[in-house]
C-alpha positions in Angstrom: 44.4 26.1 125.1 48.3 27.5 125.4 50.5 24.2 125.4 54.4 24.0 126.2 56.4 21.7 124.8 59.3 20.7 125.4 61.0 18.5 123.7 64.5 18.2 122.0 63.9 15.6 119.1 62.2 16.8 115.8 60.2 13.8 115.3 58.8 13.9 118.7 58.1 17.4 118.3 55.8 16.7 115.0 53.8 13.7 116.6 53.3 15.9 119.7 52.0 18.9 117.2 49.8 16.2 115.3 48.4 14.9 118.4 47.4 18.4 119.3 45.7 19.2 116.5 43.4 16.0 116.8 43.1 16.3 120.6 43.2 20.2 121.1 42.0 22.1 117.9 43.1 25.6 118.2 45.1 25.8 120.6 48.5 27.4 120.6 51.6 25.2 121.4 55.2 27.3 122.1 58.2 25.1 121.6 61.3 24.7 123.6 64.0 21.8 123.3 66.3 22.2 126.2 66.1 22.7 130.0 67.2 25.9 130.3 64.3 27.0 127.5 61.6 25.6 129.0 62.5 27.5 132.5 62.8 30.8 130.4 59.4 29.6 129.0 57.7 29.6 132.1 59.2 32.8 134.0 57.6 34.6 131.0 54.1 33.7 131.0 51.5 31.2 131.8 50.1 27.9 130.2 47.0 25.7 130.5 49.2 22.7 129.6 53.0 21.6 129.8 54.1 18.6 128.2 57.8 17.6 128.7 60.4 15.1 127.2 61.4 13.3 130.7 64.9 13.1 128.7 66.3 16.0 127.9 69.5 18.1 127.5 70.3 21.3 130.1 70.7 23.4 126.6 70.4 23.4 122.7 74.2 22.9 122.4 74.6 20.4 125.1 74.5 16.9 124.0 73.8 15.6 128.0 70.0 14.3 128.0 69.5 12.9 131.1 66.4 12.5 133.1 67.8 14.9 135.8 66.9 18.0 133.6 63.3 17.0 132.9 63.0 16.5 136.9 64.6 19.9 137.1 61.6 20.7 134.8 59.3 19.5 137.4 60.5 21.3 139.8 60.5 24.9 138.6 57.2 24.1 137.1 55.9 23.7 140.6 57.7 27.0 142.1 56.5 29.0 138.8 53.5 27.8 137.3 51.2 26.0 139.9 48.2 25.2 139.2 49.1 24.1 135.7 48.7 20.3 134.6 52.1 19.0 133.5 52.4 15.5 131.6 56.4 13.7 131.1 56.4 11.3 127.8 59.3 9.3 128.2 60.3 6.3 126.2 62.5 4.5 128.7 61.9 2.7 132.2 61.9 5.0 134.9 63.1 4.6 138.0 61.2 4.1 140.9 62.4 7.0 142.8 62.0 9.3 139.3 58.0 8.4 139.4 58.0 9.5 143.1 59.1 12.3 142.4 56.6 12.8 139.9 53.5 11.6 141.8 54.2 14.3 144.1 52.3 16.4 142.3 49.1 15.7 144.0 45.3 16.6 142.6 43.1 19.7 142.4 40.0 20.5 140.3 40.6 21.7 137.2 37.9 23.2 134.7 35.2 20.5 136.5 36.8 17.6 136.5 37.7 16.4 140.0 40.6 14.9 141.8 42.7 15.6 138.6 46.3 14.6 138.5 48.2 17.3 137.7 51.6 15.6 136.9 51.4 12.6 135.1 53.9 10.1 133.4 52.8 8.5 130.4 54.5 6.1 128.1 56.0 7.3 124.2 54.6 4.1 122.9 51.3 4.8 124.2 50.1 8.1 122.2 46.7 7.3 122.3 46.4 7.8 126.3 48.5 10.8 125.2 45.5 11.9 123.3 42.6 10.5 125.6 44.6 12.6 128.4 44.4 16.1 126.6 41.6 15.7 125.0 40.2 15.4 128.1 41.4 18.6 129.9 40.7 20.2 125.9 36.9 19.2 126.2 36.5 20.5 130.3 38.0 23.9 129.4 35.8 24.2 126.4 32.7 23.0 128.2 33.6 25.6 131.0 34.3 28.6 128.6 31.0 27.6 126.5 28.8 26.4 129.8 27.9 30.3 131.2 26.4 33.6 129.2 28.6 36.7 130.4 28.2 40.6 130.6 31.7 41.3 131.4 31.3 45.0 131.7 34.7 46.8 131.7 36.7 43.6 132.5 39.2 42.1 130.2 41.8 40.1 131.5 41.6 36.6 130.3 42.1 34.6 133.6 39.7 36.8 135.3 36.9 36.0 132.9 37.9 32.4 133.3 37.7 32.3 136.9 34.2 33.5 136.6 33.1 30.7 134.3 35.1 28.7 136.0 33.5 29.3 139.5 29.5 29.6 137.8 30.4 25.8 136.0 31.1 24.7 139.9 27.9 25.8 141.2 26.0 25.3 137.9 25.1 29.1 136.9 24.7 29.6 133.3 24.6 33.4 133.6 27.1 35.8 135.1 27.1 39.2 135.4 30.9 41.4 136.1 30.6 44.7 137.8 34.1 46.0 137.9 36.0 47.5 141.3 38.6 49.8 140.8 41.7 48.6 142.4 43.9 50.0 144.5 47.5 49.0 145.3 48.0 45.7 144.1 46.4 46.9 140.4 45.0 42.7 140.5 41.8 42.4 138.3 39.2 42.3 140.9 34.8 42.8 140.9 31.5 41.8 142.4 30.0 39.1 140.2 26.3 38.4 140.3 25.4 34.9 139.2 22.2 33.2 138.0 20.2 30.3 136.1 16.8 29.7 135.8 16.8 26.8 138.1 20.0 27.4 140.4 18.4 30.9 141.9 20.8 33.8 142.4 24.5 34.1 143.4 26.8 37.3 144.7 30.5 37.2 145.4 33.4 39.2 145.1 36.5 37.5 143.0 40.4 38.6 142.4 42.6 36.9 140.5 46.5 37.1 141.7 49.9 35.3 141.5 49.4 32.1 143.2 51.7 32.6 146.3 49.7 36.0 146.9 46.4 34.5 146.8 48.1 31.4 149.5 49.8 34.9 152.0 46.3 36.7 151.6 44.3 33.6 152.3 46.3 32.9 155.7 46.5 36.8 156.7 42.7 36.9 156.2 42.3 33.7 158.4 44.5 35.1 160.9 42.9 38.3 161.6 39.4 38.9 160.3 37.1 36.1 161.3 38.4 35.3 164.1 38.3 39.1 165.5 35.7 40.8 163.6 32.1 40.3 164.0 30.7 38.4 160.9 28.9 40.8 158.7 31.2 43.5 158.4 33.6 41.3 155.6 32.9 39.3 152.9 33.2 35.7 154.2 36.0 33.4 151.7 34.7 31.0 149.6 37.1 27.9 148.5 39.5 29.5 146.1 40.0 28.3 142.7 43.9 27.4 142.3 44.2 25.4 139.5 43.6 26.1 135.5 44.6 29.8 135.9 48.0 30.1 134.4 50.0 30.3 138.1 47.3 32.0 139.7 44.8 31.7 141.1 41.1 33.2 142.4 40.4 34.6 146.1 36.3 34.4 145.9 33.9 35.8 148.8 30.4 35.7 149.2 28.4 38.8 149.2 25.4 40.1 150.2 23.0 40.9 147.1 22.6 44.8 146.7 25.8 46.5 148.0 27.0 49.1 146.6 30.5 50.9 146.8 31.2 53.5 149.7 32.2 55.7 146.8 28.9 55.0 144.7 27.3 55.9 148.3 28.9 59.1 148.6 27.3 60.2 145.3 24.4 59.7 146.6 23.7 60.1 150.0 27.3 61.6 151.9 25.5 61.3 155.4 24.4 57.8 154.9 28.4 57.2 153.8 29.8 59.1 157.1 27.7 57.0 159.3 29.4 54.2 157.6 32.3 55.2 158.4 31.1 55.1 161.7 30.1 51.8 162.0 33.1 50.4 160.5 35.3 52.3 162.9 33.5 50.8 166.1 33.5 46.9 163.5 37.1 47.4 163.7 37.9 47.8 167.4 39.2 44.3 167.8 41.9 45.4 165.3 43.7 47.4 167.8 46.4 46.5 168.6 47.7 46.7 172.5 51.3 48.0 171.3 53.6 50.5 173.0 54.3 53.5 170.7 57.7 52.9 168.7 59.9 56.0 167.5 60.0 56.2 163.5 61.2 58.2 161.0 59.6 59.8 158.5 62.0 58.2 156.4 61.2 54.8 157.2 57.4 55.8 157.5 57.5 57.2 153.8 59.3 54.0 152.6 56.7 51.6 153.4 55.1 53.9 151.1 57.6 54.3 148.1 60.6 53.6 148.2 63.8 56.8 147.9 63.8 54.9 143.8 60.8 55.6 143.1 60.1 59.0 144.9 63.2 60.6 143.4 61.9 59.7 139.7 58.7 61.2 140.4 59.3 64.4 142.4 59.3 68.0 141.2 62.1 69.9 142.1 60.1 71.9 145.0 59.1 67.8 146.3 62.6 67.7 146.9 63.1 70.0 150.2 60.1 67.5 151.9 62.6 64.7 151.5 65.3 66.1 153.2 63.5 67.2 156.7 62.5 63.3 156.7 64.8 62.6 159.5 62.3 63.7 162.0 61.0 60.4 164.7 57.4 60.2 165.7 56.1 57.9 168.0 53.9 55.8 166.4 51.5 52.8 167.4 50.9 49.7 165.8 47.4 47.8 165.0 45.8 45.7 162.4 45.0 47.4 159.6 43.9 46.7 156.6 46.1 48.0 154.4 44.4 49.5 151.5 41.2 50.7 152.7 39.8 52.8 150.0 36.2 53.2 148.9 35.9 50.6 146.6 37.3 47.9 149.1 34.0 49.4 151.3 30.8 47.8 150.0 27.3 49.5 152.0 24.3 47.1 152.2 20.9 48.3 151.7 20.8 48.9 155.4 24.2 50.3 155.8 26.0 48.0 157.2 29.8 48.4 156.1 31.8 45.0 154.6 35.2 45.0 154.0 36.9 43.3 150.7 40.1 42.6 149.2 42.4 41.7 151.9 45.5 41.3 150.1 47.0 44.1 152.2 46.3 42.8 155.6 48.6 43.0 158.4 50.6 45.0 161.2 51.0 48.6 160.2 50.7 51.8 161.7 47.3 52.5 163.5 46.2 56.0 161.5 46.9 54.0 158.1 43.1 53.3 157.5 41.3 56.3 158.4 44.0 58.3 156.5 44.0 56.1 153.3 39.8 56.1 153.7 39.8 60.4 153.6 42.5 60.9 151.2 41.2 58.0 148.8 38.4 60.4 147.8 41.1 62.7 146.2 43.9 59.8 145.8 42.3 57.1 144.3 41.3 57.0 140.2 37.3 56.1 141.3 37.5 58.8 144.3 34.3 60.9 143.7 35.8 63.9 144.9 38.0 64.3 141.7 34.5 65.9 139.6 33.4 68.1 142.3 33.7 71.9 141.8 35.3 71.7 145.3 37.8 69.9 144.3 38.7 72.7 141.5 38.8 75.3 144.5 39.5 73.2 147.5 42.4 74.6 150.0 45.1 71.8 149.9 47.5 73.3 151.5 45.4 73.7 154.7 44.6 69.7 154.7 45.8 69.6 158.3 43.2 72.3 159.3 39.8 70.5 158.9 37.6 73.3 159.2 39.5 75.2 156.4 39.9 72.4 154.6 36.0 71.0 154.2 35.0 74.8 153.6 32.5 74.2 150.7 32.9 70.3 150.4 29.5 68.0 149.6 31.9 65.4 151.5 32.2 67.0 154.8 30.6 64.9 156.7 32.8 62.1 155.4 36.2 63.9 156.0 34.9 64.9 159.6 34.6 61.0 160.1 37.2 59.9 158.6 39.3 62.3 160.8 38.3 62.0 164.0 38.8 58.0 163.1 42.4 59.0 162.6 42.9 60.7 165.9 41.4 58.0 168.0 43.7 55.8 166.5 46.9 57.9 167.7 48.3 60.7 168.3 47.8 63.9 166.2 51.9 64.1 165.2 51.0 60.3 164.5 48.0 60.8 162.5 49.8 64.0 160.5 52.8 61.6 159.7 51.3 59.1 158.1 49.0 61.6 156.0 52.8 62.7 154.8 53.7 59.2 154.2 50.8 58.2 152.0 50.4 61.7 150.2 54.4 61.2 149.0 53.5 58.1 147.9 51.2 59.6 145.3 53.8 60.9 143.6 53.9 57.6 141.5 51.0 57.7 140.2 50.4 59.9 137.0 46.7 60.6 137.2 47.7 62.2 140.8 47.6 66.0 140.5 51.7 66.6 141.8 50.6 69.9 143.2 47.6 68.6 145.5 50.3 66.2 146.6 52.8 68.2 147.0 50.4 70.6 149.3 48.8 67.8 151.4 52.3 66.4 152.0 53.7 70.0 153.2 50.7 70.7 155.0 50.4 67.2 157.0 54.7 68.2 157.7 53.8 71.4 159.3 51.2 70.4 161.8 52.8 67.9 162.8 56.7 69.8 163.0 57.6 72.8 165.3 59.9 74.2 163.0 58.4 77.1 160.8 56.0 75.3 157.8 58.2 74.5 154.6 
């Protein structure tokens, strides 16, 4: 367990450490004596616990400890680490409207124990509900971490792997099973977990574990758009998210059908099978169009929803630079729900094809091509894309992206980029469909596993089908 104190007085400071070490064994307590400490404390990192001296000074060198700066405490530690349980030892009578404020803090579950308060006020004199109070939340985290077998796979990020133990302690599964998703733009620790136990049955969801406010604007996008527009059975429905005992974050779960397999895994296997996918998610996604008039836009502005002029100029060669300054061309473009980050991981294929979407934390209003387009180019763009160990990929003719039959000359994946295209253009227009290719190819620039030159030529090639000036 990781434990903040805070707490100005030495004395205090060595009971508190004592206590630990009876109530808590092992865990790891970080010290800070001051207001202004404990805040920098918390915007660093996350903790399971946070223990505070109601009465405290604003700083080491200030000699003003008042109750105002342990409120102060109370408040950050709601902005910054939600979530996380937070006790207040004080050794004077408190004002009524001071434990108000600290009730406020409301209950949650937390590691299996229910309706748990997460701020609490307890008494200096009375250390031994001190110690009945973390020993408590000690003994449910280590039942939690100790209560499930797990084959983690590839994934190593400690909340992540709590969150799954977390969730198989909820719904009493003693063995879990992690099969990693590569991730796209957020770079969260996401996967498909299958769960089990000899007399619970089987389980299969999909998890992600992000900054707390992220998980609260993906859960309300998600409720907004998808099941109330889509036809259930082409997206993973939401389970009841897990937001407490993660160190400020907290875990998106969705249940899953048992046997999917990636869109990318698919194309491997059977590319037809994964173009008619493609299909079915294109007519599952109707209801996502949006009844917009077409609105001019630069490429400029296009590009920076992308990556922003920072970031681009750190990363572009010096022939990049010449696409940056014909960026002042407008192109009517249309608007629709999209989702935002619609690679082939974030496609799972059931056994019978079916297509179900995942990871939603991209959701929203954007321009209409942006799926199709992020879908074809994801093969090439993105770290899992299965195009990347194809001998067509070695030879492939970037620089005639924009001309599809020269393009999937040779490619086991034609079927796929045929789809994927023609998605695009009934979408929007072709200048429409070329512009945001532009958009999203420039934004590869950032990444370093991202061959520059491919970029460079999809970019330019996207540019010149959709300009009428001579290509660049």
């Amino acid at each position: 367990m990781k434990i903040l104190l805070i707490e100005d007085e030495d004395r205090g400071a060595r009971q508190a450490l004592e206590l630990f070490e009876r109530a808590a064994p092992s865990s790891s307590v970080q010290i800070a004596t001051s207001r202004d400490d404990a805040l920098d404390a918390m915007d660093g990192e996350g903790f399971d616990l946070i223990v505070c001296d109601l009465r405290i000074p604003p700083s080491n060198s200030s000699a003003d400890v008042d109750e105002r700066h342990g409120l102060a405490v109370h408040a950050a530690a709601r902005d910054s680490c939600p979530g996380t349980p937070i006790v207040f030892l004080t050794a004077f009578a408190t004002k009524r409207n001071t434990r108000t404020q600290l009730s406020s803090g409301g209950t949650k579950q937390i590691y299996g124990l229910k309706d748990y308060p997460m701020v609490q006020l307890v008494e200096k004199g009375d250390m031994d509900e001190f110690e009945d109070l973390v020993s408590t939340l000690a003994q449910a985290l280590k039942t939690v971490e100790s209560s499930s077998e797990l084959l983690a796979g590839d994934a190593s990020d400690e909340m992540f792997l709590r969150a799954v133990k977390t969730y198989a302690h909820q719904i009493n599964m003693s063995n879990a099973v992690i099969h990693t998703i590569a991730g796209g733009l957020s770079g969260a620790p996401l996967g498909r977990v299958e769960l089990s136990s000899p007399q619970g049955g089987k389980a299969n969801i999909f998890m992600k574990v992000v900054a707390f406010q992220d998980a609260v604007n993906e859960r309300t996008n998600f409720e907004e758009f998808v099941p109330n527009r889509l036809q259930t059975g082409f997206f993973a429905p939401a389970l009841s998210p897990i937001t407490a005992g993660l160190r400020g974050q907290a875990a998106l779960l969705s249940s899953l059908a048992d046997g999917c397999v990636s869109l990318f895994h698919l194309l491997t296997q059977n590319p037809a099978v994964a173009a008619e996918a493609v299909k079915a998610l294109k007519e599952a996604t109707r209801p996502w169009i949006h009844a917009s008039e077409p609105a001019l836009m630069s490429l400029a502005d296009l590009r920076r929803r992308r990556i922003t002029d920072e970031k681009l100029a750190e990363a572009l060669t010096f022939s990049g630079r010449a696409l940056v300054c014909n960026e002042s061309r407008t192109v009517e473009m249309k608007t629709s729900v999209c989702h935002g980050d619609l690679h082939g991981e974030n496609i799972l294929v059931t056994a019978e094809g079916r297509p179900i979407l995942i990871d939603f934390g991209d959701l929203g209003l954007n321009v209409a091509p942006l799926d199709p387009v992020t879908l074809e180019l994801s093969i090439i763009f993105h770290k899992a894309g299965p195009a990347r160990s194809t001998d067509w990929f070695a030879n492939a003719k970037w620089e005639s992206w924009a001309d599809l039959d020269i393009f999937v000359e040779g490619s086991p994946f034609e079927l796929f980029i045929r789809e994927c295209r023609a998605w695009s253009m009934e979408q929007d227009c072709a200048n429409a469909v070329f512009a945001s290719a532009y958009a999203h190819a420039m934004r590869q620039f950032k990444y370093p596993d991202v061959d520059k030159g491919i970029t460079q030529a999809i970019a330019q090639s996207a540019y010149a089908a959709m300009s009428t000036s001579a290509p660049l």
